[in-house]
C-alpha positions as CSV (number, residue, x, y, z in Angstrom):
1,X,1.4,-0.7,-12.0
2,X,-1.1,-0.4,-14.7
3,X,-0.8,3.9,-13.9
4,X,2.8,3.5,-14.1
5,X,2.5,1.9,-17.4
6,X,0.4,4.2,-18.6
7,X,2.2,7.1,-17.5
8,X,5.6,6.0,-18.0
9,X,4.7,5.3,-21.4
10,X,6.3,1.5,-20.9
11,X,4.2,-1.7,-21.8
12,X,2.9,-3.4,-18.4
13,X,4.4,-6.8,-20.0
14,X,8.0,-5.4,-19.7
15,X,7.1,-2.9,-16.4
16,X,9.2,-4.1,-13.1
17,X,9.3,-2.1,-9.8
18,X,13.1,-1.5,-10.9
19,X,12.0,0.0,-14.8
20,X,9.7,2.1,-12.9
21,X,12.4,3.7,-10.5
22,X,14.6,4.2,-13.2
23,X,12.6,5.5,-15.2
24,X,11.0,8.1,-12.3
25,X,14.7,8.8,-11.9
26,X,15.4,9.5,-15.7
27,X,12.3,12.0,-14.5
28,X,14.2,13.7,-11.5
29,X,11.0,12.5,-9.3
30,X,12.5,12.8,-5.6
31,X,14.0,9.8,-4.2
32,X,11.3,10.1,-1.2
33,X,8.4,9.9,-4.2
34,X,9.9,7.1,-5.6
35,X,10.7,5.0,-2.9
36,X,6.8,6.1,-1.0
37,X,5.8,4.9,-4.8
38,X,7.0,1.5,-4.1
39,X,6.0,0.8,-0.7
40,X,2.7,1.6,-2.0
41,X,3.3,-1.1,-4.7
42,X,4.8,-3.7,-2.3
43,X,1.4,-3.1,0.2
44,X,-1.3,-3.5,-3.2
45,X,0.9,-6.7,-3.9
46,X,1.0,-8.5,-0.3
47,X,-2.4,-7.1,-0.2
48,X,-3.4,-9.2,-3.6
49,X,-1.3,-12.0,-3.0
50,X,-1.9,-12.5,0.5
51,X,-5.5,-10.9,1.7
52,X,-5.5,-12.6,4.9
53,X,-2.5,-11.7,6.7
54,X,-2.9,-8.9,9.0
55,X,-1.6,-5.5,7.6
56,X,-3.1,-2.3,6.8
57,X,-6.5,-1.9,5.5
58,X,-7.8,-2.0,2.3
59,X,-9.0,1.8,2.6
60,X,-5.1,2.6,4.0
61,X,-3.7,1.0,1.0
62,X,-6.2,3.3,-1.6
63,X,-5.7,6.2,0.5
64,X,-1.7,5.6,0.3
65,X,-1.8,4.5,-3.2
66,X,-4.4,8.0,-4.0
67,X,-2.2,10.2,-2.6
68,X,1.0,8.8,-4.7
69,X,-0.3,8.9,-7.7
70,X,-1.5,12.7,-7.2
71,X,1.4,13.3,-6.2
72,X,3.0,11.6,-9.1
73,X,1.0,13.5,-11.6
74,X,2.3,16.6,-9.7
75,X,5.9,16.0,-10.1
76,X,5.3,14.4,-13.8
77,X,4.0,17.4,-15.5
């Protein structure tokens, strides 16, 4: 999220998953960007909120969450 704010140009207080999308939308990012974007968020939160349930792995969720945002900076330039 903190990327999203940063790039996005909107404060973290007043980011949400929907602000984001909108906003990536307002960007003509592809719909298959944006929603891989937040299935990457949704895994980093169950992964921070809940570290013990069985999921992926720490080193899937950075590789999925690496490969959106270079993909993201990609589409954003």
């Amino acid at each position: 999220m903190g990327y999203l704010s940063d790039k996005l140009q909107i404060q973290l207080s007043e980011l949400t998953k929907d602000s984001a999308s909108a906003t990536l939308v307002q960007k003509k990012i592809s719909d298959d960007l944006i929603i891989t974007c937040m299935k990457a968020i949704d895994r980093c939160e169950f992964a921070r909120y809940a570290p013990s349930a069985p999921g992926l792995s720490q080193e899937e969720i950075y590789t999925t969450a690496a490969d959106v945002i270079a993909k993201l900076e990609g589409a954003l330039k």
